[in-house]
N, C-alpha and C positions, 0 to 999 in steps of 0.2 A: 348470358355470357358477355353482351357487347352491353351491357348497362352494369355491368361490376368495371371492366376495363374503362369508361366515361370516367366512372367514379370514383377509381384508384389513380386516373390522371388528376382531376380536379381535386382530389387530395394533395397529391404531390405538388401540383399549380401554386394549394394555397401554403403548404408549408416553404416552398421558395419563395411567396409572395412576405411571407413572415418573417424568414431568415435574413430576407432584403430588407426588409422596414426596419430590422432590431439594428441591421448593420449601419445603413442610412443614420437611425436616429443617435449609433453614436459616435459617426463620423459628425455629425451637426451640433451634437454635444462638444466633440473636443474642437471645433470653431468658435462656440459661440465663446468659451471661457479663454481665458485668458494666458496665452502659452508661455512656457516659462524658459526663455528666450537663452538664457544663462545656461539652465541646467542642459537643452539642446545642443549650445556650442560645447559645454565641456565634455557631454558625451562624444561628441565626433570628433574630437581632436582625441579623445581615450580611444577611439578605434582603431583612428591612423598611428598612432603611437602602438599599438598591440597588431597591425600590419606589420608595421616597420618593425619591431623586435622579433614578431615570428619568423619575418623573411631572412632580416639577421642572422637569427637564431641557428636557420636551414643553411645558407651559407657558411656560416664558422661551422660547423657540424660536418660540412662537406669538405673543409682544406683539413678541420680534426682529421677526418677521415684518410684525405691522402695522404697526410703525415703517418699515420699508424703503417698503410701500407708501405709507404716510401721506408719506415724501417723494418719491415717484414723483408721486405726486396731484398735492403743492405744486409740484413742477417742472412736471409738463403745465399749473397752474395759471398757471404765469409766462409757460411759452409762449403761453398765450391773451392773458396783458394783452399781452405784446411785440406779438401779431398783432394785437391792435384797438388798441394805441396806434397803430401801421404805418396801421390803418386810417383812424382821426381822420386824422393825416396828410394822408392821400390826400384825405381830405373837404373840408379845410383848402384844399386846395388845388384843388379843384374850384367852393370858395364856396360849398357844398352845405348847410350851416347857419353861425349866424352865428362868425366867428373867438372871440369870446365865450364860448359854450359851448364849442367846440375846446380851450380854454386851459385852463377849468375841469376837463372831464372828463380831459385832458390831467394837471392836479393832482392831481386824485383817483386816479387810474392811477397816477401817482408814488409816492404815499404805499400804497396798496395791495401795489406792487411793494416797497417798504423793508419793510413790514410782514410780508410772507412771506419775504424774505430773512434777519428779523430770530429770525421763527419756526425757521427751517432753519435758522438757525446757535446760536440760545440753546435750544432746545428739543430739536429731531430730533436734529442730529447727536450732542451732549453726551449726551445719555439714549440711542441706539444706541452708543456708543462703551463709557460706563459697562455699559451691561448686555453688552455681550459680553466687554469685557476682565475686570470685577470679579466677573462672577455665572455667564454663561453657561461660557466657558473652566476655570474653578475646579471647576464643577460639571463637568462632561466629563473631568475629569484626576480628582477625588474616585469618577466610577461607573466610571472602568477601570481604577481602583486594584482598587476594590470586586470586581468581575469577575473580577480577576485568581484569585480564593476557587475557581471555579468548577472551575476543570483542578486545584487542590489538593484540593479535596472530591473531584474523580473517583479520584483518584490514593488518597484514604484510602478511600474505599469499594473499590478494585480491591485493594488490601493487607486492606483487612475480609475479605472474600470468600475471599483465599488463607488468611490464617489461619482459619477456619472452616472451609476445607477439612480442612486437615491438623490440626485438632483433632480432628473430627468421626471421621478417617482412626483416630486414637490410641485414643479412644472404643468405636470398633467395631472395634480390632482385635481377631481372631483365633488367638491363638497353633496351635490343630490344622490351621487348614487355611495358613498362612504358618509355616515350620519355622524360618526364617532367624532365628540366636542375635542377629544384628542391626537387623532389621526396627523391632523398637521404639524401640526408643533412635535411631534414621535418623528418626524419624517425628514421637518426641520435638523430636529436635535442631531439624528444619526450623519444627515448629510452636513452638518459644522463639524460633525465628528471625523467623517471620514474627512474631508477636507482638511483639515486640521493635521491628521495624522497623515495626511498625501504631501503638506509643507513641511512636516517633519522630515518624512523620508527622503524628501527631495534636496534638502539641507542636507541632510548627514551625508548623502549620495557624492552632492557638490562638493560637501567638504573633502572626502575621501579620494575624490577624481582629483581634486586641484592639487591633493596634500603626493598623489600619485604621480602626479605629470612634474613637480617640484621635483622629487626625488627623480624620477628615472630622467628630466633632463640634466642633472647635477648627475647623474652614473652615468650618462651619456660623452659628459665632458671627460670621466675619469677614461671612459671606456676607449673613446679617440685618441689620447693619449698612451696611452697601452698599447693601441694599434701601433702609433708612430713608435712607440717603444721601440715594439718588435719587429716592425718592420725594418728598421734600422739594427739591430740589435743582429736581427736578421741576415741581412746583407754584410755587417762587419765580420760577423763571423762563416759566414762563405769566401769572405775575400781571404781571412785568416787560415782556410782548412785549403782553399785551390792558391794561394800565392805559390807563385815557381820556387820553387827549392831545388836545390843541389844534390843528382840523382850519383848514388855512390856506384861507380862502378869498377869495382875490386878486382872483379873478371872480367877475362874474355872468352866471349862466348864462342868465339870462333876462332881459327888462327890468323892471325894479321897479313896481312899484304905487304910484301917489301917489294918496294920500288927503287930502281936505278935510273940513268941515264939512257941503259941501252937496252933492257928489257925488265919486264914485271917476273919475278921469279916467284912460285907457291911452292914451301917447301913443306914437306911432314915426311914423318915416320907414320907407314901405314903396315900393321901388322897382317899379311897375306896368306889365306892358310891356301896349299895347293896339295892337289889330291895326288899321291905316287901312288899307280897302279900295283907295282908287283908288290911293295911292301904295305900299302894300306896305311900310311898314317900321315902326319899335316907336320910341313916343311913348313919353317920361318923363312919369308924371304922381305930384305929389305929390298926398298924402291926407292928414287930420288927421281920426282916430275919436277921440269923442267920447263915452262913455257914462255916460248921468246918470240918478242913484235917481228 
């Protein structure tokens, strides 16, 4: 039992002793050869550029977002004024306060309801419309351009790898213990090959990354622009929908205050119903209040 446990360690010893050597040998491979300094930089500036649009991306996404809601709000908002204009209404017609104020708040409700339709249409919708068709959609077609790098970088690191192999292969051959007059020059041929096809792919890579960062800084400039657009585009039309205006006020909601010299007088006609016992039914009585400094 304790000499199978020795020998299943020292298995395991030597296959990490082997995983280490293979890893070793091609980390020392991609030292000894010669790095390709170019295609390096324009990978890592394709990074930071596909940071910088994802982070983008998540931000426009998040104001998209408050906008939709900010006009969900303004709509549940309208449904409310329709449901308590509906309501006046019903008051109106119950004689439940005076027709007077009905009319007024009746106004006011008007103008409130123009006022938020006027928001939704110069505000919300123009500023959702511009940020997804000019910023949001641009930026989304710029980072799956960018992405696209990703399966190309795989594809040159999976050709790195082969040629390192059969370099490494070339390296360490043997002539005494492989007799074959052929062996080298087969080993040769494969690794000019893969090498060869490792400068291909590493060109077409380059070209595509650079032809990439060309374009999305040139949609970067349209992009900033846009911003300022609407940012201003923006702001004009909030100053346009809250500038003071001239609130109509047709009625009175209440009855006026007349003032003199020598006292404040509050006059109305208030209709009193008052209960007569013996005959049971409701006497008209006028009033006339009278209050003096």
């Amino acid at each position: 039992m304790f000499d199978r446990l020795v020998l299943q360690m020292l298995k395991n010893a030597k296959r990490g002793l082997l995983r280490g050597s293979q890893s070793i040998k091609r980390k020392i491979g991609k030292s000894e050869r010669i790095a390709d300094a170019e295609y390096d930089a324009v990978k890592g500036e394709s990074e930071r550029l596909e940071n910088c649009l994802a982070t983008m991306n998540m931000h426009l996404a998040l104001l998209d977002e408050c906008f939709t809601n900010l006009s969900k709000t303004m709509s549940n908002v309208r449904q409310d004024i329709d449901a308590y204009q509906s309501l006046l209404n019903e008051v109106k017609a119950r004689d439940i306060i005076p027709h007077q104020t009905v009319r007024y708040d009746n106004n006011m409700l008007r103008q409130l309801h123009a006022l938020q339709a006027q928001l939704d249409a110069m505000v919300i919708a123009p500023t959702t419309t511009l940020l997804r068709n000019t910023l949001i959609e641009p930026i989304k077609s710029d980072l799956e351009n960018v992405r696209q790098i990703h399966p190309m970088h795989s594809q040159y690191q999976k050709s790195e790898l082969e040629f390192d192999y059969y370099r490494e292969k070339v390296a360490q051959f043997d002539p005494e213990k492989n007799k074959k007059p052929d062996a080298l020059p087969m080993l040769q041929r494969k690794m000019d090959q893969k090498q060869q096809k490792l400068k291909q792919i590493s060109d077409s890579n380059k070209g595509f990354m650079v032809q990439t960062l060309i374009s999305s800084h040139r949609s970067f400039d349209a992009l900033t622009n846009a911003m300022v657009e609407m940012v201003c585009q923006l702001a004009t039309n909030i100053c346009a929908v809250t500038q003071p205006k001239p609130i109509r006020n047709d009625y009175e909601p209440y009855p006026r205050l007349e003032q003199s010299t020598s006292s404040v007088s509050y006059s109305s006609d208030v209709n009193v119903g008052v209960l007569d016992e013996p005959k049971e039914d409701l006497t008209v009585v006028k009033l006339k209040v009278n209050y003096s400094q």
